[in-house]
Backbone as a chain_set.jsonl record, in Angstrom:
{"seq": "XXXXXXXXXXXXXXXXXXXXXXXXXXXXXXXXXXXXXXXXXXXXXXXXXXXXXXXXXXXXXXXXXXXXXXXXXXX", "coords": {"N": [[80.046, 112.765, 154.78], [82.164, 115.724, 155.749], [83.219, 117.089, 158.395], [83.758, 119.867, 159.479], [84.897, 121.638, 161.67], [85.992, 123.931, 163.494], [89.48, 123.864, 165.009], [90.201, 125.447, 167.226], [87.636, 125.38, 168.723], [87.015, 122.547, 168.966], [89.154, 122.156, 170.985], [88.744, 123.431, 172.801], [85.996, 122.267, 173.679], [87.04, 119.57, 173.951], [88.555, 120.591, 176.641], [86.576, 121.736, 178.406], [85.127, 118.903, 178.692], [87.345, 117.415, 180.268], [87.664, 119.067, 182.507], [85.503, 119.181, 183.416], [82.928, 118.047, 185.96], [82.992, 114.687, 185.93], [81.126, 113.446, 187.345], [78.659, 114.562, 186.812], [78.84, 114.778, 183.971], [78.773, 111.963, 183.426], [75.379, 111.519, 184.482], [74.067, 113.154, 182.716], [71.956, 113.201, 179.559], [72.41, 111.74, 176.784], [71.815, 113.788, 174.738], [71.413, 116.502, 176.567], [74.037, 116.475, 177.018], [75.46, 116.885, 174.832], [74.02, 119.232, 174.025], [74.665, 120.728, 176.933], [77.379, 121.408, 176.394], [77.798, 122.5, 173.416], [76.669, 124.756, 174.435], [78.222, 126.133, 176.178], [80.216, 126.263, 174.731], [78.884, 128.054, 172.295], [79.143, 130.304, 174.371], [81.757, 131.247, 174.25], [82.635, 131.535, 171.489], [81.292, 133.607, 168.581], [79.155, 131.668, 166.572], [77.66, 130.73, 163.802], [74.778, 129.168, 162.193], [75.194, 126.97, 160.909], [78.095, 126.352, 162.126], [77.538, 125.874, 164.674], [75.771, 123.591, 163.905], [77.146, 121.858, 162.567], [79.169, 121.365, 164.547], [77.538, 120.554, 166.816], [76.844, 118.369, 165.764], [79.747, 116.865, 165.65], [79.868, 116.765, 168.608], [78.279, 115.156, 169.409], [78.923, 112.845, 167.93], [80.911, 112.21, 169.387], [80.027, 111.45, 171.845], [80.618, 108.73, 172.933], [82.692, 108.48, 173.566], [83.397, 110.33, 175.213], [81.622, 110.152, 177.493], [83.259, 107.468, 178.326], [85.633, 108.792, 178.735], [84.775, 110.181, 181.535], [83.902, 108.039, 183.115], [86.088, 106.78, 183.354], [87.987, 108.755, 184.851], [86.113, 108.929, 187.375], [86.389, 106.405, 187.92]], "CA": [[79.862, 114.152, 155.146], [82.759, 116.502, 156.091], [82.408, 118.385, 159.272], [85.141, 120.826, 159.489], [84.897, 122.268, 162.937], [87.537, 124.97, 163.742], [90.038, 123.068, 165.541], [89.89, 125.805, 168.669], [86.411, 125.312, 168.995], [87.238, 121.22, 169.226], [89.994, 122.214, 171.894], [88.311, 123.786, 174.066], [85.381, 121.012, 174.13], [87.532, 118.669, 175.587], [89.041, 121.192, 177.984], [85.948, 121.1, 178.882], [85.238, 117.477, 179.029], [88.402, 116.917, 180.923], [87.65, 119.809, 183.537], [84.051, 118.916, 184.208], [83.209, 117.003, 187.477], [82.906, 113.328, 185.673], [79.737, 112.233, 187.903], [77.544, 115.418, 186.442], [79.035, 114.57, 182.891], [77.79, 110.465, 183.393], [74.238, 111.457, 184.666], [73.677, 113.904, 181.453], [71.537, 112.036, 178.642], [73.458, 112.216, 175.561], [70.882, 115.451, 174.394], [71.84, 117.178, 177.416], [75.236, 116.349, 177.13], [75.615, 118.117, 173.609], [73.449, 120.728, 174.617], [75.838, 121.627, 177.175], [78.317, 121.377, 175.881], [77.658, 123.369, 172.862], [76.122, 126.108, 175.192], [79.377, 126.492, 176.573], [81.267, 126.752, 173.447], [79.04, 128.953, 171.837], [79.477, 131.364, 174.894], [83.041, 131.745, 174.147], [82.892, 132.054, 170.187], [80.237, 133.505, 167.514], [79.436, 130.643, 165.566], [76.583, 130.428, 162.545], [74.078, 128.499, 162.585], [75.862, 126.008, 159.999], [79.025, 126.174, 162.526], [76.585, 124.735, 165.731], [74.914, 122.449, 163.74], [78.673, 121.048, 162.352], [80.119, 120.957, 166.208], [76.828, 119.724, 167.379], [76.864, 116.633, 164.856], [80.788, 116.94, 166.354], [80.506, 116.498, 169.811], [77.439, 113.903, 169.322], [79.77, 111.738, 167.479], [81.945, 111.375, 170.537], [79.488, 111.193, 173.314], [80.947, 107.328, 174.113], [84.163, 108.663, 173.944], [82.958, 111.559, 176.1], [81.251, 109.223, 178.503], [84.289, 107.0, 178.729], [86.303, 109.385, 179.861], [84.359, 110.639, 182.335], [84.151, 106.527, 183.599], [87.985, 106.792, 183.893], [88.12, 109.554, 185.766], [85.544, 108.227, 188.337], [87.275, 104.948, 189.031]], "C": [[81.069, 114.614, 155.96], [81.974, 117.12, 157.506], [84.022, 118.648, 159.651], [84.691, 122.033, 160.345], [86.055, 122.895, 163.051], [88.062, 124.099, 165.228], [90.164, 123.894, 167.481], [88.28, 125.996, 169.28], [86.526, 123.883, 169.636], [88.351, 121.081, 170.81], [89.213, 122.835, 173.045], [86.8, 122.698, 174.579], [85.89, 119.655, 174.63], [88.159, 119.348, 176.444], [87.901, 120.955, 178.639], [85.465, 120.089, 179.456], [86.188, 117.328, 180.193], [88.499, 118.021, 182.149], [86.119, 120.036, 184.253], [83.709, 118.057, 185.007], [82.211, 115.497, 186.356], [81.342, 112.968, 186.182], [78.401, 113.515, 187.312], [77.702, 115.221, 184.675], [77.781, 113.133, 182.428], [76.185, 111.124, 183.357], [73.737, 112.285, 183.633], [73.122, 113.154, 180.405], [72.32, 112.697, 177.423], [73.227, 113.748, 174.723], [71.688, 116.431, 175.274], [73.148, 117.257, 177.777], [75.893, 117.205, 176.121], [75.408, 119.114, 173.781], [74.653, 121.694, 175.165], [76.887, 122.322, 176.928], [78.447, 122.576, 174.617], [77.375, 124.417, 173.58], [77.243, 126.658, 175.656], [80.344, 126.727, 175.697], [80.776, 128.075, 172.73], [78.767, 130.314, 172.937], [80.653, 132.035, 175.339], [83.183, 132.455, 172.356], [81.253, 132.573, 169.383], [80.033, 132.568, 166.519], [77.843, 130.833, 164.908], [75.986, 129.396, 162.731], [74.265, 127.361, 162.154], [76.91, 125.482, 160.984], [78.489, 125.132, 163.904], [76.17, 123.801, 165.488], [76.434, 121.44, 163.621], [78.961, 120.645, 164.339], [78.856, 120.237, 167.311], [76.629, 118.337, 166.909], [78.58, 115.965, 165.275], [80.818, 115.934, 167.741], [79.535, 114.895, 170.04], [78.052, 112.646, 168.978], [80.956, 111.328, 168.41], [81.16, 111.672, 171.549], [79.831, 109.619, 174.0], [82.391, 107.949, 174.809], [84.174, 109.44, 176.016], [82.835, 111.096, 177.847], [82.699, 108.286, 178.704], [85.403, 107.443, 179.317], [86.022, 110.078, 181.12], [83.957, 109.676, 183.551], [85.224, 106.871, 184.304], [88.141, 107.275, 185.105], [87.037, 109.582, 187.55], [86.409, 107.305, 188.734], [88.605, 105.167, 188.722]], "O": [[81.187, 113.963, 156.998], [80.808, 117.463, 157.706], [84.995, 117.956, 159.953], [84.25, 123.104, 159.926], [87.109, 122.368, 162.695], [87.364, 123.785, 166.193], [90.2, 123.283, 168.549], [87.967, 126.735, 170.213], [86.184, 123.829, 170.818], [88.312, 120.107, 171.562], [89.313, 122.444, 174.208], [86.632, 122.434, 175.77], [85.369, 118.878, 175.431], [88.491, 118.6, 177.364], [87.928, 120.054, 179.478], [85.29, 120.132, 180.674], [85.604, 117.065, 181.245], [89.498, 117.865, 182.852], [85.738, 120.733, 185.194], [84.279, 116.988, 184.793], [80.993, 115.478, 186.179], [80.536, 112.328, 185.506], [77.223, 113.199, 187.476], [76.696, 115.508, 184.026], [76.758, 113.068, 181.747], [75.706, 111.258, 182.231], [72.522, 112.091, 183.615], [73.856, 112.196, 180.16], [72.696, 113.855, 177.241], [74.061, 114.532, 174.27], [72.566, 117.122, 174.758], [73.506, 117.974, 178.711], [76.712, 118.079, 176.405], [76.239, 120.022, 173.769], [75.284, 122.631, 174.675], [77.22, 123.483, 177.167], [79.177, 123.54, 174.848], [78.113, 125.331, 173.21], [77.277, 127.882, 175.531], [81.312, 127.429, 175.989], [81.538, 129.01, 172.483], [78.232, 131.314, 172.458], [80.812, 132.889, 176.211], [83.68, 133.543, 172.064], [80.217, 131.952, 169.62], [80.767, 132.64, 165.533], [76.918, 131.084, 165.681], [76.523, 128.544, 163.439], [73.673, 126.461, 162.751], [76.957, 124.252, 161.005], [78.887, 123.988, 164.121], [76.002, 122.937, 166.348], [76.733, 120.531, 164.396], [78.838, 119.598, 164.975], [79.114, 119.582, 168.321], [76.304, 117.371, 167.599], [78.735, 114.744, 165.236], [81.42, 114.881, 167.951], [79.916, 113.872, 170.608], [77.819, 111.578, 169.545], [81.738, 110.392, 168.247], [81.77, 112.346, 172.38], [79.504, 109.274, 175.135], [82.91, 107.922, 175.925], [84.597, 109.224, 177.152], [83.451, 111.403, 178.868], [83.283, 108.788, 179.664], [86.076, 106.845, 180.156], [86.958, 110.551, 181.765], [83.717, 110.105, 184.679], [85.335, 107.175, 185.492], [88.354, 106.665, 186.153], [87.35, 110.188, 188.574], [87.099, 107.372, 189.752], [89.48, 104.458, 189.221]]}, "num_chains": 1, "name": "protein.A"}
């Protein structure tokens, strides 16, 4: 399966990531981690309900990553 997320939609979810306080990122369960995450994306762009589901199957697929950098940046 393709998921062909618009690449400034993907950019600004790790701005995110990488400008969110690390120890509120960790304690997020992986649900609530997407969630956010999406919630915050789609209150920058209009996206379809096809385009959320894509960037939510997206960001899900890097929640270790997600979490690992948010490790880093702790220790």
């Amino acid at each position: 399966m393709t998921m062909n997320v618009d690449i400034k939609m993907i950019r600004m979810m790790w701005t995110l990531v990488e400008n969110s306080n690390p120890y509120f990122l960790l304690k997020l369960s992986d649900h609530e981690l997407r969630q956010k995450l999406l919630y915050e994306i789609e209150k920058a762009f209009s996206l379809s309900t096809d385009d959320s589901q894509k960037l939510a199957q997206y960001i899900g697929s890097r929640t270790v990553l997600i979490r690992e950098l948010a490790y880093y940046k702790v220790n």
